[in-house]
matplotlib code that plots the C-alpha trace (Angstrom):
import matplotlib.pyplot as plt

x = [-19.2, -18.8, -18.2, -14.8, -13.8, -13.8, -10.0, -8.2, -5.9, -2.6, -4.0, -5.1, -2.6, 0.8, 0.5, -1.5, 1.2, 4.1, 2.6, 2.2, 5.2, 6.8, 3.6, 3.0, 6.3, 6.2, 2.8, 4.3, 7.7, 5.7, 3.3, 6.0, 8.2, 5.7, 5.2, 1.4, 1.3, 0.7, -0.2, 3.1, 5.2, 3.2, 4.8, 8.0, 7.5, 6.5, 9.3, 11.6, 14.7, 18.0, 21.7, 22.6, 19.2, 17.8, 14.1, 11.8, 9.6, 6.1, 4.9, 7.8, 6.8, 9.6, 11.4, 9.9, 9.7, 12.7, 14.9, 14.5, 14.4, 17.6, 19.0, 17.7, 19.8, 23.0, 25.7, 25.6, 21.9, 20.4, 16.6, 15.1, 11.9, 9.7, 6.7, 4.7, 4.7, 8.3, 8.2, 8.1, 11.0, 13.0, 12.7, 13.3, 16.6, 17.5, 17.0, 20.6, 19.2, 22.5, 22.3, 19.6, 18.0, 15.4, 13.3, 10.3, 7.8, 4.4, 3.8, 2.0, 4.9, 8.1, 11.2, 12.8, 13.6, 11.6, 12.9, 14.8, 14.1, 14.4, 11.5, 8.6, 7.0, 3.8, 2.8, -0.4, -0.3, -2.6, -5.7, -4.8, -3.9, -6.7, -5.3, -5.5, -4.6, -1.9, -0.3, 0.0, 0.9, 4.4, 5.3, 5.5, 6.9, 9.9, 10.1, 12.2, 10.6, 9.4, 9.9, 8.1, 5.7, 3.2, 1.6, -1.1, -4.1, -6.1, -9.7, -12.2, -12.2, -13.3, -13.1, -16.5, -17.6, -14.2, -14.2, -17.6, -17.1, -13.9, -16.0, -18.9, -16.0, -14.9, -17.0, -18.1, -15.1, -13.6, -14.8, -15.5, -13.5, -11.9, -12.3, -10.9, -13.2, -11.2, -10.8, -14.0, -12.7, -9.5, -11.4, -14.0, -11.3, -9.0, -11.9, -12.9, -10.8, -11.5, -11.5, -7.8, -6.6, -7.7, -6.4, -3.1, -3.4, -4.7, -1.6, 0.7, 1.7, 1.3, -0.1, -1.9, -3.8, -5.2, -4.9, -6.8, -4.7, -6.4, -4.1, -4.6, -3.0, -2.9, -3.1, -1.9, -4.4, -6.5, -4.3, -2.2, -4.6, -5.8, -2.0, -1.2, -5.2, -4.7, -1.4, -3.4, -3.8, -7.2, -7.8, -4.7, -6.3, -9.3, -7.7, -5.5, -7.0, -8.4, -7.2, -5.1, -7.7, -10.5, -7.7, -7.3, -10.8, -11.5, -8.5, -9.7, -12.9, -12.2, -9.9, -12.9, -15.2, -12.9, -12.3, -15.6, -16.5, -13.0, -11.0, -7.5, -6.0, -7.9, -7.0, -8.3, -8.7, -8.0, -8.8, -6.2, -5.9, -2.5, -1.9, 0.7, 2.2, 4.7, 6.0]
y = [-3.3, 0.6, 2.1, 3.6, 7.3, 8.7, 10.0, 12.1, 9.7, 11.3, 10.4, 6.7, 5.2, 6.2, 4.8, 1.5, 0.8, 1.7, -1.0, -3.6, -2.9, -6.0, -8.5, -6.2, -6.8, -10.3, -10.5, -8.2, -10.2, -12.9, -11.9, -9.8, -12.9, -15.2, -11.8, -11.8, -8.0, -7.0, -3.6, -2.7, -4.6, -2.5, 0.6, -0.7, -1.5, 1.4, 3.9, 1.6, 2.9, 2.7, 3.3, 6.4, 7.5, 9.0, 7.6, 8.7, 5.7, 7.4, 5.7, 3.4, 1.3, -1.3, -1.0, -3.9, -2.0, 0.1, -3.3, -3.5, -0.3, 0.3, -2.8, -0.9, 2.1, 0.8, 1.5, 5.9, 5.9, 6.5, 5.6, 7.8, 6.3, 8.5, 7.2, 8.5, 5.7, 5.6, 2.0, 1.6, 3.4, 1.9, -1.5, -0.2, 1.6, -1.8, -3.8, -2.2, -1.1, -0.6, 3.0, 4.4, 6.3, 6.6, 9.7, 10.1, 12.5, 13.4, 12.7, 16.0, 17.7, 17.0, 18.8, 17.9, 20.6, 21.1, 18.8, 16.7, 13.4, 10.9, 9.2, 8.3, 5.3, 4.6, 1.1, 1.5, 4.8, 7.4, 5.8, 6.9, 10.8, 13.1, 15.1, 13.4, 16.9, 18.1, 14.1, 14.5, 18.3, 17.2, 14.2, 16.1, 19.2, 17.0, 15.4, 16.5, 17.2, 14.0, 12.2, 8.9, 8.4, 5.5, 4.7, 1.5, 1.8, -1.3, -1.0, -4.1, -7.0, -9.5, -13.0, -11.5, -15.4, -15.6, -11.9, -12.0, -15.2, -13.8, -10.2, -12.5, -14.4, -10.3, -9.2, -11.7, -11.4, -7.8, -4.0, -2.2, -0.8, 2.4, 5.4, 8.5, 11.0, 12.5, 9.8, 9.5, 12.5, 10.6, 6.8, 8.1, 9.7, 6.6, 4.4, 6.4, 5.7, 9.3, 11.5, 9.2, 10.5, 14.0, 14.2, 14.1, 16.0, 18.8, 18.5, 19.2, 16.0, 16.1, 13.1, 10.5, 7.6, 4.6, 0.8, -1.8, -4.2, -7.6, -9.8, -13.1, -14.3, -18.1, -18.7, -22.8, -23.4, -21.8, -21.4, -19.5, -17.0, -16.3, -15.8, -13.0, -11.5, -10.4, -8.4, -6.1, -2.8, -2.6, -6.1, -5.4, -2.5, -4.5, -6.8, -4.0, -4.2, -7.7, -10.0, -13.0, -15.5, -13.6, -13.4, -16.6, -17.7, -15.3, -17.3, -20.3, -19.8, -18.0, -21.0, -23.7, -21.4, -21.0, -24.9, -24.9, -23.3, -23.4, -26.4, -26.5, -23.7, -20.6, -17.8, -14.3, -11.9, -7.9, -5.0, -2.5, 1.0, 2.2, 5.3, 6.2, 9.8, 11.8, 15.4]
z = [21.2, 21.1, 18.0, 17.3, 17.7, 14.1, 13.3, 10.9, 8.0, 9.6, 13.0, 12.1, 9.8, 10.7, 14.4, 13.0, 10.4, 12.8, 15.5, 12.6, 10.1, 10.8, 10.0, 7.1, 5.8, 6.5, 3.9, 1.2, 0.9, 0.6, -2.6, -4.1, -3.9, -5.6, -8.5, -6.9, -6.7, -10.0, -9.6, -7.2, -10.0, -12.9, -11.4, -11.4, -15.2, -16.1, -14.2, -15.9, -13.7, -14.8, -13.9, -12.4, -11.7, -8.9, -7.8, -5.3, -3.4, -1.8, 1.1, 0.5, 3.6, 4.8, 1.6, -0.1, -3.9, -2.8, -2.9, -6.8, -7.7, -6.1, -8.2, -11.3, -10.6, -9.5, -9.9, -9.3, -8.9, -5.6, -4.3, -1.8, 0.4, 2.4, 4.8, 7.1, 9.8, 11.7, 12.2, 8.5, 7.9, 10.5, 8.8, 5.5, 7.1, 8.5, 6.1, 4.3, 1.3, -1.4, -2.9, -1.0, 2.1, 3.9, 5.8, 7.5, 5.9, 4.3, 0.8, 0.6, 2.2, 0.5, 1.5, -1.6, -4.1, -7.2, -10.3, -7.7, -9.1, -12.4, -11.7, -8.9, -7.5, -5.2, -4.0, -2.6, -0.3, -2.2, -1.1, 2.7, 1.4, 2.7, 0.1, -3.2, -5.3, -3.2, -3.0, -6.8, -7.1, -4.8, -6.6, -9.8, -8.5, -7.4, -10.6, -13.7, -17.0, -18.8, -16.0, -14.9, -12.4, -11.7, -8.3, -7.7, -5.6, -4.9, -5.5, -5.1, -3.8, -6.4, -4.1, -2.8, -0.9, 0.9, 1.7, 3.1, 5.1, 7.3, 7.3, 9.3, 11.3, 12.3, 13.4, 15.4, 17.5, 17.3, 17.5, 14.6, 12.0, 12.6, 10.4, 8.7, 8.8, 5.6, 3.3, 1.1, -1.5, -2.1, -2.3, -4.9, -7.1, -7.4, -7.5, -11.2, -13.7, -15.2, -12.3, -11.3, -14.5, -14.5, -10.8, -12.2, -15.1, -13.2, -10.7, -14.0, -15.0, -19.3, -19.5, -17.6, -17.8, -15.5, -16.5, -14.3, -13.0, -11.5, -9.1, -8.3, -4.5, -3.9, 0.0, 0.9, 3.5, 5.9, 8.4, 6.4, 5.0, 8.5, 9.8, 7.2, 6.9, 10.9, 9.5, 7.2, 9.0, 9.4, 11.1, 12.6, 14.3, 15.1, 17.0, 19.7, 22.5, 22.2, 24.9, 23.4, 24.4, 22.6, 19.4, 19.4, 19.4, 16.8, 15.0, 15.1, 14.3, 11.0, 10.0, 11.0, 9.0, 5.4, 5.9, 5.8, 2.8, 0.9, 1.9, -0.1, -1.7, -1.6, -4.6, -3.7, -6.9, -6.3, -8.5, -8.6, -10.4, -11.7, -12.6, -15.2, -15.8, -17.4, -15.9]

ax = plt.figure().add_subplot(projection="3d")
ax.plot(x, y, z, "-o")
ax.set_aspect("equal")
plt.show()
């Protein structure tokens, strides 16, 4: 198969996560619901959002963090969510969010004011900035002095034989990966636990400091593992294009193959790095 056109971050991931909100949304209910996604829930901790305050979500996606957050603040509090992909945002929007709104825009443009907010969340959406420095320099313009802000970045995948099984089963079936010409400054900075920290530091924040968070996701069966691994945005993307009868070949041979080599339950173990800051 012909390789894919190399594309810019803004370019790439906006449209991809538009086309697939809903299936995403579908996977990330579904580990938040069983408290799977420890590093999105860390940030959540750490914030530690109360009445009355005012907290911004980055890269808020369909709302799925913004949901508690604005329970935290109620009543007078008001949570803001801002995302890059439209079709996000439209589900967040529908999804009737109490206290809060939601807006389309760039994480390393913010049209808020400086000192806007109370406190500032990110659940895996600094790892697709091109712009690593200038993501961080906005979040803590627009937060007030002291202020909280902790955002999660997944890092490894630890399962490494289940991984590599459905990455053979891949690309077997569909094209290659697309790319963002722009994103290897950003990946090796979250990736170092040191460099992640003095990212932030350098953007103003006083202090700032990364813990590793490992999750542990517990998928029922094959079948359901496949189902919610083609929602992910870049098998997702893999798979436009493909005609449904190549899809569901590709399905069905992934599932025969994890039978295969995990029958039962199969747990999947991710590395994530979270960054907590103060203004």
């Amino acid at each position: 198969m012909a390789q894919s056109q190399p594309l810019k971050s803004k370019d790439l991931f906006p449209p991809v996560f538009s086309r697939h909100a809903l299936a995403y949304q579908r996977r990330l209910e579904e580990i938040m619901a069983n408290d799977e996604a420890r590093g999105r829930l860390r940030t959540i901790e750490f914030v530690d959002a109360k009445p009355g305050m005012r907290v911004l979500d980055l890269a808020c996606g369909p709302g799925t963090l913004s949901r508690r957050l604005a329970r935290d603040i109620s009543p007078g509090g008001e949570l803001v969510g801002v995302d890059l992909a439209p079709g996000m945002i439209e589900l967040a929007r529908a999804a009737g969010i109490p206290n809060s709104r939601f807006e389309v825009m760039d994480i390393e443009q913010l049209s808020f004011p400086d000192e806007t907010f109370d406190a500032a969340v990110c659940g895996h959406g600094l790892q697709f900035v091109p712009q690593l420095p200038v993501a961080l320099h906005e979040a803590r313009r627009v937060l007030r002095p002291r202020a909280r802000f902790a955002a999660s970045v997944p890092v490894e995948r630890m399962a490494a034989s289940v991984w590599s099984t459905l990455d053979v089963v891949v690309d077997r079936w569909l094209g290659p990966a697309q790319r963002a010409v722009d994103q290897k400054p950003t990946r090796d900075t979250i990736a170092d636990t040191s460099q992640f920290a003095k990212a932030a530091r350098d953007a103003g924040f006083q202090s700032a400091e990364i813990e590793v968070v490992e999750e542990t996701v517990s998928w029922e069966s094959a079948e359901q593992m496949v189902s919610l691994f083609t929602s992910w945005w870049d098998c997702a993307a893999r798979m436009e294009g493909v005609d449904a009868d190549r899809r569901q070949k590709f399905a069905d041979d992934a599932i025969s193959t994890l039978k295969r080599t995990h029958p039962g339950v199969i747990e999947t173990t991710g590395r994530n790095h979270v960054l907590l800051a103060i203004a």
